[in-house]
DOTORZA-218047 format. One line per field, with one value per atom (N, C-alpha, C): residue number from 0; residue in one letter; atom name; x, y, z. Coordinates in Angstrom, 2 decimals. Example, Ala and Ser with C-alpha at 12.3 -4.5 7.8 and 13.67 -1.06 7.14 Angstrom:
residues 2
balum <- (0|0|0|1|1|1);
drenpa <- (A|A|A|S|S|S);
doke <- (N|CA|C|N|CA|C);
xx <- (13.19|12.30|13.20|12.85|13.67|12.90);
yy <- (-5.69|-4.50|-3.30|-2.25|-1.06|0.03);
zz <- (7.80|7.80|7.80|7.08|7.14|7.87);
END
This chain:
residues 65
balum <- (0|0|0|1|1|1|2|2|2|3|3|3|4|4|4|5|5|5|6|6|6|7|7|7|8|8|8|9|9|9|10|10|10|11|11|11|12|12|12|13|13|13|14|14|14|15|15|15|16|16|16|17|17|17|18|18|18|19|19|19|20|20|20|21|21|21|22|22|22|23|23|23|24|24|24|25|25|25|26|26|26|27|27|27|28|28|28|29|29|29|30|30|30|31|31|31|32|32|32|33|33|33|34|34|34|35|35|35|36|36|36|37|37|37|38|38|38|39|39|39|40|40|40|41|41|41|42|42|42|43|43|43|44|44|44|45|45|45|46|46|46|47|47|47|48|48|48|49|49|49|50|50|50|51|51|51|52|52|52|53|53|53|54|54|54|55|55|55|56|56|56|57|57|57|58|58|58|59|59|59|60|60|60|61|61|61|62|62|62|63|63|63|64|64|64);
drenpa <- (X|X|X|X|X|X|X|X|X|X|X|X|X|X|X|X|X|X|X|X|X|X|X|X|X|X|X|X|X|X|X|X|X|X|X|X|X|X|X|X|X|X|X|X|X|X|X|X|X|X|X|X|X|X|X|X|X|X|X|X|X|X|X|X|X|X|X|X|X|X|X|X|X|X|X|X|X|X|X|X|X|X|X|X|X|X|X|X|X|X|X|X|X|X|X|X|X|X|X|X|X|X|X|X|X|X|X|X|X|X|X|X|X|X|X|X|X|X|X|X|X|X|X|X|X|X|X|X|X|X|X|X|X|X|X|X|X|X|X|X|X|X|X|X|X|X|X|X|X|X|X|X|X|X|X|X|X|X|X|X|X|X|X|X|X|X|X|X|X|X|X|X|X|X|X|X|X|X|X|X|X|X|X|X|X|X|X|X|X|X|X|X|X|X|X);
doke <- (N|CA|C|N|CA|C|N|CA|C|N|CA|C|N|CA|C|N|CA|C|N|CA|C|N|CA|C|N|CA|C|N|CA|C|N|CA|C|N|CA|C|N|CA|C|N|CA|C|N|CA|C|N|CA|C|N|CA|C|N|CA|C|N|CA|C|N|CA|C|N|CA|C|N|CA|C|N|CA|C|N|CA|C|N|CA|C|N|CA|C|N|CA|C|N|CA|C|N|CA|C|N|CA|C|N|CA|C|N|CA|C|N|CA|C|N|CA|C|N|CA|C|N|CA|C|N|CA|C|N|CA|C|N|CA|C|N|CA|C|N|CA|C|N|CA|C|N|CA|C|N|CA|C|N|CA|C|N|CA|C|N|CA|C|N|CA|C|N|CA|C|N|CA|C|N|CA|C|N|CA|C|N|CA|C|N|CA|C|N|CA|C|N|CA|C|N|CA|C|N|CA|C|N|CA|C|N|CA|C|N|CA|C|N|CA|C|N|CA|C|N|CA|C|N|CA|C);
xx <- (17.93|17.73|18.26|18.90|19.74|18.18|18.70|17.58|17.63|18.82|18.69|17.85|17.79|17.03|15.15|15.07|13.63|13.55|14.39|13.46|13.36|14.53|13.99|12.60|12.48|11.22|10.02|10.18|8.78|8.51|9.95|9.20|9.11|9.12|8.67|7.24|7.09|5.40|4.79|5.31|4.49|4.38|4.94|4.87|4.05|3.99|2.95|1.21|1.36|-0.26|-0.38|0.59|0.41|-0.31|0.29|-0.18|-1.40|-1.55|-3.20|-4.26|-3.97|-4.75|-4.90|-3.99|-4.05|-4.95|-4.91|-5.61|-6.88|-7.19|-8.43|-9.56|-8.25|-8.88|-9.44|-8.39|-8.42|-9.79|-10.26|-11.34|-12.72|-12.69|-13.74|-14.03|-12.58|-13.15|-13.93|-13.79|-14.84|-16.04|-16.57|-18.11|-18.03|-17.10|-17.03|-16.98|-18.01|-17.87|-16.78|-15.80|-14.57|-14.17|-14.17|-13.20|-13.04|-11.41|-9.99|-10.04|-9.19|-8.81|-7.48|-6.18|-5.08|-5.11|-4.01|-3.22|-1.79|-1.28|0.19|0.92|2.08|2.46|4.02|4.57|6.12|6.75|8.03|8.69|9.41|10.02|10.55|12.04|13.28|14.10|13.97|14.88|14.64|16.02|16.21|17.61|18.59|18.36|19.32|19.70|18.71|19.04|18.41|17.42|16.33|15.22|14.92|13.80|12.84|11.86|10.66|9.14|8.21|7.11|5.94|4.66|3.50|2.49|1.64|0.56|-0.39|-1.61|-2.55|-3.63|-4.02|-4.87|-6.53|-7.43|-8.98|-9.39|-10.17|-11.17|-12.45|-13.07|-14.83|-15.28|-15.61|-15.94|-17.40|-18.03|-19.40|-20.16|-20.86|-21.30|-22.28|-21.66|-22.56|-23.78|-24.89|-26.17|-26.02);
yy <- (4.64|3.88|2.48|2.15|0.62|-0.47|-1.09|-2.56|-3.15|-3.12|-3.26|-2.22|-0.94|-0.19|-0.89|-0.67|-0.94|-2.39|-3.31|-4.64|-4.69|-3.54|-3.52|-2.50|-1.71|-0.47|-1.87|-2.56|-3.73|-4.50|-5.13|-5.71|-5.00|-3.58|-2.67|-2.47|-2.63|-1.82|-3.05|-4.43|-5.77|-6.10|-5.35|-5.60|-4.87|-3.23|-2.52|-3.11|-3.45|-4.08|-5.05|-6.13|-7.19|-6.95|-5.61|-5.29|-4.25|-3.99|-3.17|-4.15|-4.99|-6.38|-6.74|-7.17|-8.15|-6.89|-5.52|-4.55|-4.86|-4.90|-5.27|-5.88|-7.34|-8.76|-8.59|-7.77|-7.79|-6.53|-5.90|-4.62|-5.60|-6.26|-7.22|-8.68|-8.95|-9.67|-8.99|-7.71|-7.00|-6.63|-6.94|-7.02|-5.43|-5.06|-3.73|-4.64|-3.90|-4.24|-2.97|-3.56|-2.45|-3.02|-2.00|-1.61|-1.15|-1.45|-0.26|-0.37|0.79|0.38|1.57|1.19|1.93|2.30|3.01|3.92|3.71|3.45|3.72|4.84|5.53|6.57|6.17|6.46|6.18|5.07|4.55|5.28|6.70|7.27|8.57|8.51|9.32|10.01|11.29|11.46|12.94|13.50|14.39|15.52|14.63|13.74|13.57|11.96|11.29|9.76|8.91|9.51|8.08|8.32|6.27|6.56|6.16|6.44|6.83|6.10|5.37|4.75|5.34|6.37|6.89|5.73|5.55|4.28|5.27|5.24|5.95|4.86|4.91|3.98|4.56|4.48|4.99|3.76|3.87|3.09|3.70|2.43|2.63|2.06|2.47|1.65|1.53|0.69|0.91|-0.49|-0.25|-1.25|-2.59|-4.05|-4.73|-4.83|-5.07|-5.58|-6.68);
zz <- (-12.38|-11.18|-11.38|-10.38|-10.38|-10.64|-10.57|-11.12|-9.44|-8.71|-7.57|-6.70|-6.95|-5.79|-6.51|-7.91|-8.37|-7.45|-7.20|-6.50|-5.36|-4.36|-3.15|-2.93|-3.68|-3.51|-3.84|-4.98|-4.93|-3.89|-2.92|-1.97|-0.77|-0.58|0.24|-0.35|-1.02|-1.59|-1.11|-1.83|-1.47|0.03|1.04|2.16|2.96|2.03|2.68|2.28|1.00|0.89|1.16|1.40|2.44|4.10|4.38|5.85|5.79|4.55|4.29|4.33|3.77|3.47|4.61|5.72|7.32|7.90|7.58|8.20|8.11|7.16|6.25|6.85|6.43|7.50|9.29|9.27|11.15|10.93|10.27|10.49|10.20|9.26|8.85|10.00|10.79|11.78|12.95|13.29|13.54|13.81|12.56|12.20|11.08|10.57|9.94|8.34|7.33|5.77|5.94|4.98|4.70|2.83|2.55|0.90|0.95|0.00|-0.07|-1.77|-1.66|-3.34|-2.95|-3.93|-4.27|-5.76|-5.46|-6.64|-6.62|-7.56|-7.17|-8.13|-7.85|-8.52|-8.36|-9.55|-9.58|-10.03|-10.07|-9.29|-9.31|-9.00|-8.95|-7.56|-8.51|-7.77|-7.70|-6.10|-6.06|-6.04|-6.02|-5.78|-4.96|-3.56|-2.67|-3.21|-4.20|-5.35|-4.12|-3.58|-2.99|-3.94|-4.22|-5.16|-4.68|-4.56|-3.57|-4.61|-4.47|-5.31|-3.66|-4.29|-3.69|-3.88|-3.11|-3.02|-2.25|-3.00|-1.96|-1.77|-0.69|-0.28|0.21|-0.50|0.33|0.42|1.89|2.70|2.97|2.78|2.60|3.66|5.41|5.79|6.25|6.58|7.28|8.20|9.26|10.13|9.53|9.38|8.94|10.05|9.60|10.59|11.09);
END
C-alpha cells in the first residue's frame, strides 16, 4: 500500500469519528446519557487494490432524569 493511500484512509477515518463525536454531542444535547466506544480493523487491500480500514462503533444509550 502507497504511503499516500495509508494518509488519505487516516483522514477519512479522522473525519468519520469527528462526525461520531458531533453525533454524540448533538444526542447528549438532547437530554440522552450516550457512550460509544470503537474498534478499528485494518488496514486491508482487496482483489480490485482499494484499501479499505473497518471501524465498528457501539452505542449505549439511555434517558437522563
Amino acid at each position: 500500500m502507497a504511503t499516500d493511500d495509508l494518509a488519505e484512509l487516516d483522514q477519512d477515518v479522522a473525519e468519520v469519528r469527528r462526525r461520531v463525536e458531533a453525533l454524540a454531542n448533538d444526542m447528549r444535547g438532547l437530554g440522552m446519557e450516550l457512550r460509544f466506544s470503537s474498534e478499528e480493523y485494518g488496514p486491508e487491500k482487496d482483489f480490485d487494490g482499494i484499501v479499505t480500514r473497518t471501524i465498528t462503533f457501539s452505542f449505549r444509550v439511555s434517558l437522563q432524569d
